[in-house]
C-alpha positions as CSV (number, residue, x, y, z in Angstrom):
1,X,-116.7,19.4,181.1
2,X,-117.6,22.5,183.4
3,X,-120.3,21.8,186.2
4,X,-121.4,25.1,187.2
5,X,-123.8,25.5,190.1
6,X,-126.8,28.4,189.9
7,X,-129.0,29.8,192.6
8,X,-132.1,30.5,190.6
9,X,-133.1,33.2,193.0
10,X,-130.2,35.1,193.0
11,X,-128.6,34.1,189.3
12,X,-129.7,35.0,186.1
13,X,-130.6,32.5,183.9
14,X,-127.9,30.3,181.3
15,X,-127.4,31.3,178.0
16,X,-129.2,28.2,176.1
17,X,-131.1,26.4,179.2
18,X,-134.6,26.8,177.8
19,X,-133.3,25.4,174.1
20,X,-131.7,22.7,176.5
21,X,-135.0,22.3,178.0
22,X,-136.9,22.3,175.4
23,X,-134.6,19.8,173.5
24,X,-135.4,17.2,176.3
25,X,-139.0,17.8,176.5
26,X,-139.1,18.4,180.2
27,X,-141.7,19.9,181.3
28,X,-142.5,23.4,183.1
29,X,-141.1,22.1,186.4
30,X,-137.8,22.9,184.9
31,X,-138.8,26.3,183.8
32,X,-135.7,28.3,185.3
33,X,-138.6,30.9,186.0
34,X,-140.9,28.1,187.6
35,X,-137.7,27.0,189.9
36,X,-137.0,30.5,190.9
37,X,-140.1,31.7,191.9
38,X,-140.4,28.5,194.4
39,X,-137.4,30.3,196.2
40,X,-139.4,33.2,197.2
41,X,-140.7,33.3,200.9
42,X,-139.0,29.5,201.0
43,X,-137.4,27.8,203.2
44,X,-136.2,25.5,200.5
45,X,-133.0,26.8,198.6
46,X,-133.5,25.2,194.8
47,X,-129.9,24.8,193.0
48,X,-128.9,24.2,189.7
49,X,-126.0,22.3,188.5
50,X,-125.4,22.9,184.9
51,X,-122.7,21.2,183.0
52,X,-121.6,22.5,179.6
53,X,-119.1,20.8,176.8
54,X,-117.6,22.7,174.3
55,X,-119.9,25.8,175.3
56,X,-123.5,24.3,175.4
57,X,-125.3,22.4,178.1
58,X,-124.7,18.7,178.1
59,X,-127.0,18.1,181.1
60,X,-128.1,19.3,184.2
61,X,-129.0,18.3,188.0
62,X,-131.5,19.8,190.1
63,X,-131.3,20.0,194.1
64,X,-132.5,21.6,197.5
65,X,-129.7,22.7,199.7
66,X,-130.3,21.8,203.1
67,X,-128.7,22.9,206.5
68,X,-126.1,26.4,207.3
69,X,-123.6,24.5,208.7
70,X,-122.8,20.6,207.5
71,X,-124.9,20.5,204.6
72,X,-126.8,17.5,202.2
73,X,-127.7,18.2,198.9
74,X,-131.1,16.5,198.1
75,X,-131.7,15.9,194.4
76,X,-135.3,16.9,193.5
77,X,-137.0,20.0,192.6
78,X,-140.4,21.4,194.0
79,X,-143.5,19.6,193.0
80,X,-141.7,16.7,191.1
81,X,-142.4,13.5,192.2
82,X,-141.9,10.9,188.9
83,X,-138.2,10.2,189.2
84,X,-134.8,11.8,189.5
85,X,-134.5,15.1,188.8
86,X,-131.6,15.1,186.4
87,X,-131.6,15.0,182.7
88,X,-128.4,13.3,181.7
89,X,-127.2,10.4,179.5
90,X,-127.5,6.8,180.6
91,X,-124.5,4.4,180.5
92,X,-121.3,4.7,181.9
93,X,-121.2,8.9,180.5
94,X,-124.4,9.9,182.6
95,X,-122.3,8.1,185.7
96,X,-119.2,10.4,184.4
97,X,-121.7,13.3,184.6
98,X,-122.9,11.9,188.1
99,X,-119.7,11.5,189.5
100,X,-118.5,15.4,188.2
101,X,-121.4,16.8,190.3
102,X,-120.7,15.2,193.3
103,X,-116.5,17.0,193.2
104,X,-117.9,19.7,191.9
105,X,-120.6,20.1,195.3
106,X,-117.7,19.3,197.0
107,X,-115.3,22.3,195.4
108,X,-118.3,24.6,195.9
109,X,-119.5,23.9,199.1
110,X,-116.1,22.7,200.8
111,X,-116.4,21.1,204.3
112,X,-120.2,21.7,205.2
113,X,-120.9,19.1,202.4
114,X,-121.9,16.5,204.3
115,X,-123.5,14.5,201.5
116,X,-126.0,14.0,198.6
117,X,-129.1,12.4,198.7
118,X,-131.1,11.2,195.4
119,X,-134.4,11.0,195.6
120,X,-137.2,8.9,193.3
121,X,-134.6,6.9,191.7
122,X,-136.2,4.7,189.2
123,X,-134.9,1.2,189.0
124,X,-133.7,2.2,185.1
125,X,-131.5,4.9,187.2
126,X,-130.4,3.3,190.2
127,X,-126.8,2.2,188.2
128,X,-126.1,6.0,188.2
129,X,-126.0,6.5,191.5
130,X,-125.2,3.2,193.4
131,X,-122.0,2.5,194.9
132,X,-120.2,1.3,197.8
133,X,-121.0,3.1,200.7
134,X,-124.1,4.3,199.7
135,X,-127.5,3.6,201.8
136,X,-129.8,2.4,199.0
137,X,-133.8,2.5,200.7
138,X,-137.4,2.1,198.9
139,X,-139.2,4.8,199.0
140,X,-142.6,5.8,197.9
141,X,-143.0,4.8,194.1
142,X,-144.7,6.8,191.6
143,X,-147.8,5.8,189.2
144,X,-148.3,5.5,185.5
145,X,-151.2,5.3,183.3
146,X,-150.2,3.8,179.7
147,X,-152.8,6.0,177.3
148,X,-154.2,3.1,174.7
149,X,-157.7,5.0,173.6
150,X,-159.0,7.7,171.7
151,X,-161.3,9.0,173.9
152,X,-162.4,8.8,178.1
153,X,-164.7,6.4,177.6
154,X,-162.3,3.8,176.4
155,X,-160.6,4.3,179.1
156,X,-163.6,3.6,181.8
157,X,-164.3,0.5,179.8
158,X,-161.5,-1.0,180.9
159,X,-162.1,-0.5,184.9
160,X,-163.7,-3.0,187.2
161,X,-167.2,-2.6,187.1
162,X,-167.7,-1.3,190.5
163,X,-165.5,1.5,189.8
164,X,-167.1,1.9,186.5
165,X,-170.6,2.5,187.8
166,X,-169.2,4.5,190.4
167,X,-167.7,7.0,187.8
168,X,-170.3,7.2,185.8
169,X,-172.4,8.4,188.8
170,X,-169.9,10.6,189.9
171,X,-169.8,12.2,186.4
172,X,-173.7,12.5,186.2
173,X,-173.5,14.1,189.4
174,X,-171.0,16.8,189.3
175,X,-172.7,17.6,185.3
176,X,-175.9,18.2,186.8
177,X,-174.6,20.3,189.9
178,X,-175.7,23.9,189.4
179,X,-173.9,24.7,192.6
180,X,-170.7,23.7,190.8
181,X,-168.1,26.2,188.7
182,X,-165.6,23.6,186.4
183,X,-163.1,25.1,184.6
184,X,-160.4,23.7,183.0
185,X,-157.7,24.8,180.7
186,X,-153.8,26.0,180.0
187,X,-152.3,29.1,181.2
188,X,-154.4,30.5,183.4
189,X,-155.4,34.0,184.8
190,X,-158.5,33.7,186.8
191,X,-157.2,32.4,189.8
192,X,-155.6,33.5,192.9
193,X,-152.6,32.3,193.4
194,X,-152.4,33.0,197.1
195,X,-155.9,31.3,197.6
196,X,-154.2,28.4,195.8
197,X,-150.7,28.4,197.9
198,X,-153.1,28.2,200.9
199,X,-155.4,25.5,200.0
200,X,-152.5,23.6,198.9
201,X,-150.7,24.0,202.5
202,X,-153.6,23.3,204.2
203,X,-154.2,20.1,202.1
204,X,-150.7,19.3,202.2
205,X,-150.4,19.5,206.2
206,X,-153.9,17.1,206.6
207,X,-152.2,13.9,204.8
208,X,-148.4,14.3,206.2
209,X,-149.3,14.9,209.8
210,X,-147.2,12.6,211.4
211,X,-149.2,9.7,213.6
212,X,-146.6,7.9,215.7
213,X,-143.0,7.8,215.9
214,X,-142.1,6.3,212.8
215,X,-143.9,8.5,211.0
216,X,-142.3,11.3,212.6
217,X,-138.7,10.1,211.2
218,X,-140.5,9.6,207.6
219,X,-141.8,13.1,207.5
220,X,-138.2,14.8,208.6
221,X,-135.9,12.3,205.9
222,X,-138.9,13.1,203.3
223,X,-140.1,16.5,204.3
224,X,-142.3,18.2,201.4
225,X,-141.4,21.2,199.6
226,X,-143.5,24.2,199.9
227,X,-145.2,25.4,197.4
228,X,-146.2,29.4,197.5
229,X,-148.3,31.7,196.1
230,X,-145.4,33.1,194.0
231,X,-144.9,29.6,192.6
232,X,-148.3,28.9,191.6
233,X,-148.2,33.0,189.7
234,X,-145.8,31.6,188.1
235,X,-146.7,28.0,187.2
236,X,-150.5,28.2,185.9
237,X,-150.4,31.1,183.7
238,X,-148.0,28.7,181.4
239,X,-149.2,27.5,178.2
240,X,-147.4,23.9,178.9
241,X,-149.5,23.9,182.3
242,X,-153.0,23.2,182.8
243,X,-155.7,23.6,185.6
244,X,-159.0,22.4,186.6
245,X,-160.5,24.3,189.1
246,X,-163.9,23.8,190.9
247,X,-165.8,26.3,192.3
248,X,-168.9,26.7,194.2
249,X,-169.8,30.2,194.1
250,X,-166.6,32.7,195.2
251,X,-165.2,29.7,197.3
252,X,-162.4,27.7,195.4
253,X,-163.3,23.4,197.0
254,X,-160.0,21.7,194.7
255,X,-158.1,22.4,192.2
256,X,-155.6,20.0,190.2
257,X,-152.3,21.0,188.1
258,X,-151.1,18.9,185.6
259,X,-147.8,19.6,183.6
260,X,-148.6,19.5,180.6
261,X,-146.2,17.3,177.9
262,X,-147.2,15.7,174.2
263,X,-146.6,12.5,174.5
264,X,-145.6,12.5,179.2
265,X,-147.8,14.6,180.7
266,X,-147.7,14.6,184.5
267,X,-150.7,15.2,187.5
268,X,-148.8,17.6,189.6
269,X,-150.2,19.9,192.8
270,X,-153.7,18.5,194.2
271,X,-155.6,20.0,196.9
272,X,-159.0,20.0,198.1
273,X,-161.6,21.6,201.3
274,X,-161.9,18.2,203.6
275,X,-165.9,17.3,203.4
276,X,-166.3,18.3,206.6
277,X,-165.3,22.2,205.7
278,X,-167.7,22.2,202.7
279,X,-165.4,20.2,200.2
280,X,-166.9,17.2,197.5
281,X,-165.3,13.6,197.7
282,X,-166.2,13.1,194.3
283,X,-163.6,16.4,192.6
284,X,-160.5,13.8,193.6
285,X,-161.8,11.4,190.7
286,X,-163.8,13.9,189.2
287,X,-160.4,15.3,188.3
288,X,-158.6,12.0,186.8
289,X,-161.2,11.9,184.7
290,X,-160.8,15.4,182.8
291,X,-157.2,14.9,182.7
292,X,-157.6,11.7,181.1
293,X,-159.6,13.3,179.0
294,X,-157.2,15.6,178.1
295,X,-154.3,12.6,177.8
296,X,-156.4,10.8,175.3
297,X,-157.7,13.7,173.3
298,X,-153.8,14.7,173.1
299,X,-152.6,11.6,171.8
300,X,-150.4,11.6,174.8
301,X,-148.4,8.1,175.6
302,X,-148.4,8.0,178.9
303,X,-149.7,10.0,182.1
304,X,-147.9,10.5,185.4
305,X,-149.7,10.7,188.7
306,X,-146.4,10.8,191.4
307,X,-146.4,9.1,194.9
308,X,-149.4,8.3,197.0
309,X,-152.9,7.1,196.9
310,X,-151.7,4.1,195.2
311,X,-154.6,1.7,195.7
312,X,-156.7,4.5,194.1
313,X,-154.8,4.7,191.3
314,X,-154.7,0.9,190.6
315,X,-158.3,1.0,190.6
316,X,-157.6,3.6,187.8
317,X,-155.8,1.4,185.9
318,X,-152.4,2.8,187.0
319,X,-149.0,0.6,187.0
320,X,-147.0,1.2,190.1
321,X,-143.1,1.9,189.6
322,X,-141.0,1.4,192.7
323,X,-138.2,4.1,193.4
324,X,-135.3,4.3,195.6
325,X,-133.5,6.7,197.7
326,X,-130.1,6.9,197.4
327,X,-127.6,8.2,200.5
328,X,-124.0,9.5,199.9
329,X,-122.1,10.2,202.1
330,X,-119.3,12.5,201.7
331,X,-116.7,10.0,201.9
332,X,-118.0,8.1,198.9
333,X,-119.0,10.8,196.5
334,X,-117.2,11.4,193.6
């Protein structure tokens, strides 16, 4: 097997990674134009490890390259936040594949490589990657809805009754709001993509900020990827990616991304005005329930909502699935 490793912002894309992608139904986050456009006014370095057999692509790795003298490769890609970000084999030949990335990081990057971090390791995952002399954490899990209806409104029926009621209102509410522009719908062209990048940071910045020491170690071992204007040109005007935007006259409130996927489609980037700027508590559900909407219409299996506001999204009627983070030291990989 060759592992060969790519710098989407600097190396052309491999002959026969979209019919790889494709093949594995992974979504637009591992468009090799969606990963190289998050390089652009970055600080986050995105890498590709590609590993081809008999001259097509067997499997693939994504990371973020950290640090300009000892390095750690950290295994995730931007805005991807429902498991590992590798698409490999399971069994004892996705741990061969495992193992061949690590020596060949280490034949690439020499002595700076300091280690490898995997992030969002699912428990299904965790044998590919465990080891002696690895640091094995929880870490934030991620949330999934199974879809079991044909339409929305099965799905509300099966809520509590408070959150029901609330829904409902909310619904009414935002339906009958004049004030209000809702639009919704795949590859997209009438939005800014800098006004998006901006709200996004802003957003982004409000629920991180750090409280009290511990937090301040959480944020630097988990620190969130950017996510720029170039990224968001790139990302909405898809046909696998869809948006909901809400207006209220010129002034963009929230927006919501969602990858889309047939039978796995995934909430991705969320951000929102605070109330106290002008923004509406009531987009943040608002939202779940048009891309539920969309789920159920689709026929899709079942939807990913990624780390966070997990007693919100039990209310929903999401599951919780716990993840890991895996440490590697140099000494041990390979």
């Amino acid at each position: 097997m060759k592992f060969s490793f790519l710098q989407p912002g600097r190396d052309p894309e491999p002959d026969g990674w979209e019919d790889f992608r494709r093949g594995h139904d992974l979504t637009a986050i591992w468009s090799y134009d969606v990963i190289r456009a998050s390089f652009e006014r970055s600080w986050a370095r995105p890498l590709l490890c590609v590993v081809h057999e008999s001259g097509r692509i067997v499997g693939a790795v994504g990371a973020i390259r950290f640090g300009r003298g000892p390095l750690v490769l950290d295994v995730r890609l931007p805005a991807h936040s429902n498991g590992p970000t590798w698409c490999l084999p399971g069994g004892a030949e996705g741990r061969e594949l495992i193992r061949g990335f690590e020596r060949a990081a280490a034949a690439e990057f020499g002595w700076r490589l300091a280690g490898v971090v995997y992030r969002m390791v699912t428990e299904a995952a965790l044998p590919l990657v465990a080891r002696a002399g690895a640091l094995v954490r929880q870490s934030p899990g991620t949330t999934q809805l199974p879809v079991r209806w044909p339409a929305r409104d099965g799905w509300i029926a099966t809520l509590s009754r408070n959150r029901r009621s609330t829904l409902r209102r909310q619904i009414r509410r935002i339906e009958e709001d004049g004030t209000l522009t809702v639009v919704e719908g795949n590859g997209r062209t009438d939005l800014d993509p800098a006004e998006l990048a901006r709200l996004h940071e802003r957003h982004a910045a409000r629920l991180t900020a750090p409280t009290t020491p511990r937090g301040w170690v959480a944020a630097a071992l988990d620190r969130r990827l950017p996510l720029t204007a170039a990224y968001f040109a790139e990302l909405i005007r898809r046909d696998d990616v869809r948006t909901v935007s809400y207006h209220e006259g010129d002034r963009l409130l929230a927006f919501a991304v969602v990858y889309d996927h047939p039978t796995t489609p995934m909430y991705g980037p969320w951000a929102a005005l605070p109330a106290e700027e002008g923004g509406r508590k009531d987009l943040y559900f608002d939202s779940y329930v048009r891309i539920i909407a969309h789920a159920t219409a689709g026929r899709a299996e079942r939807l990913f909502a990624g780390r966070g506001f997990v007693d919100v999204k039990r209310s929903l009627g999401f599951d919780y699935l716990p993840m890991r983070l895996v440490a590697v030291p140099r000494w041990a990989i390979g």
